[in-house]
C-alpha positions, 0 to 999 in steps of 0.5 A: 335245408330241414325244418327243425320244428318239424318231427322226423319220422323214420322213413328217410334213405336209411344208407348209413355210407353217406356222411352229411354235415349238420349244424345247428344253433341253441337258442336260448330261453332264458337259461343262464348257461350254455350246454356243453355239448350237443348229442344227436340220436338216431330215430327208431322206425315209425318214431317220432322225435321230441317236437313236443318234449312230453310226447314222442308218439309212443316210439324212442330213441335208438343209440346215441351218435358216437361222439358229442357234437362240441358247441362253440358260441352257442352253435354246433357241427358236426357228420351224421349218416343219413336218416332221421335224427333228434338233436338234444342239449342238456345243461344244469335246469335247461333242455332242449331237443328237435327232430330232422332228417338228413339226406346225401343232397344238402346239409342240414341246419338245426336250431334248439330251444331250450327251456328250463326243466325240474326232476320229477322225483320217485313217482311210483306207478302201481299196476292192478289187473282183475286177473293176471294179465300182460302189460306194458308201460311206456313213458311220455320221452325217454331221453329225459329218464333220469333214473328207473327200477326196473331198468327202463328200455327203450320201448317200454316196460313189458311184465306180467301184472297180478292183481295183488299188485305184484308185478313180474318183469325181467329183472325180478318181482316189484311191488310198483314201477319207478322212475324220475324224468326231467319235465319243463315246469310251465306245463303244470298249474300253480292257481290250485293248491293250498299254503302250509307250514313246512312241518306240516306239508307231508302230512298234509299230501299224505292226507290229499292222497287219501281223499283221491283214493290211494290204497293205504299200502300206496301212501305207506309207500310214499311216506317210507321213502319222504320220511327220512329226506322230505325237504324243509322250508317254513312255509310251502305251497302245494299244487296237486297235479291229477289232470293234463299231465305228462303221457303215461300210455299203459296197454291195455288201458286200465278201466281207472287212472289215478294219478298225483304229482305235487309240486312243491314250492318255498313260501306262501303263494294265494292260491284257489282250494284244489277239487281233490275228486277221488278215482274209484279203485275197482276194474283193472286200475292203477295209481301213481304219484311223485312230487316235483321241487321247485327251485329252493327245496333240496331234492332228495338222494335216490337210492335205486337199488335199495328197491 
């Protein structure tokens, strides 16, 4: 038998003849729904899985196994060549994934836990070279990008960064990389922020953003697209996230990394004043930002290909 709480690297018999059964259970976490179904994605080589959701190692998943496996009471089952593989399972706010291999002398069993996740909505990363330069940008685990522009590969983004900003990928000149990804919500910090009323929030992130060093183009960005769709609440709490967030590996490694994710939550919660330190903006630099809703906030509707 695998452990499932074990990542599966690549280097197992790859002979795509031999069939081997899997099962597996899905132990919940205080979800309140039950997946209805269960996918298993083979693993590139020298990739690791999802043991950790917000790090992969860098690597992806390859294609998605032909069919769904079909739960049934909170258990799955189904065939697999052997090699190595993740299993996931995705329902309303609850996601789950595991690693294992397979080999052609026993079955494998694996056990999902799933935890309850939100949407990272539109965070926009802006990329600045000193000179034209190279660059490639990965996200921290492509099996939970829900949306992108330009279209997010499976190994990353490779385009062709100037230093005004502008960057040059297959699909076309962008002025920024976008995207949303499903993020378990408990690895955020909610002891920092500051209680507003709703009327007043985007203005006052517009205002946190400039104390830690967005461009003024940056924050135009974030105001054009919050504008028409900023969700309301009488009162809102705000969390600044600019430390331990998500992996966001960009090669090469930019001298300085702005990063703000807010999270906003309905209503006024005691929180401590955030330290907003500001990010010089000098050197080979970028930014991003993006908010997350918590539940009682309407996300808004995205429109990608309006970018």
């Amino acid at each position: 038998d695998t452990d499932a709480d074990t990542d599966a690297d690549s280097d197992a018999d790859t002979d795509a003849d031999v069939d081997v059964n899997v099962e597996g259970e899905i132990v919940h976490n205080d979800c309140g729904v039950d997946p209805p179904t269960v996918g298993i994605w083979s693993i590139l080589p020298k990739a690791k899985a999802c043991g950790d959701a917000w790090d992969t190692g860098g690597a992806s998943w390859r294609d998605a196994h032909e069919t769904d496996l079909p739960v049934t009471e909170h258990t799955f089952e189904g065939e697999v060549p052997v090699g190595s593989w993740a299993a996931t399972a995705l329902a309303s706010h609850c996601y789950g994934c595991t690693g294992f291999k397979v080999d052609d002398e026993s079955a494998a069993w694996v056990e999902i836990w799933m935890y309850d996740y939100t949407s990272v909505d539109a965070p926009y990363l802006y990329l600045y070279p000193e000179v034209p330069e190279s660059m490639h940008v990965e996200l921290f685990d492509p099996g939970v990008v829900t949306a992108s522009d330009p279209p997010y590969p499976e190994e990353g983004w490779d385009l062709l960064a100037l230093p005004d900003g502008t960057l040059l990928t297959e699909h076309g000149p962008r002025p920024f990389l976008f995207y949303e990804l499903a993020v378990e919500t408990e690895r955020f910090q909610y002891d920092e922020g500051w209680c507003v009323p709703g009327r007043l929030a985007q203005a006052t992130i517009e205002e946190a953003m400039e104390d830690l060093g967005f461009l003024p183009r940056e924050i135009d960005d974030f105001a054009a697209f919050w504008d028409p769709q900023f969700p309301g609440a009488e009162w809102m709490t705000i969390y600044p996230q600019t430390r331990g967030l998500y992996r966001l590996p960009i090669r090469p490694r930019p001298d300085h990394l702005l990063r703000g994710i807010f999270v906003l939550e309905a209503g006024c919660r005691p929180v401590a004043p955030p330290d907003l330190e500001p990010v010089p903006r000098e050197g080979t630099h970028a930014a991003e930002w993006g908010l997350l809703l918590l539940d009682g906030l309407d996300r808004p509707e995205i429109a990608v290909t309006a970018l």
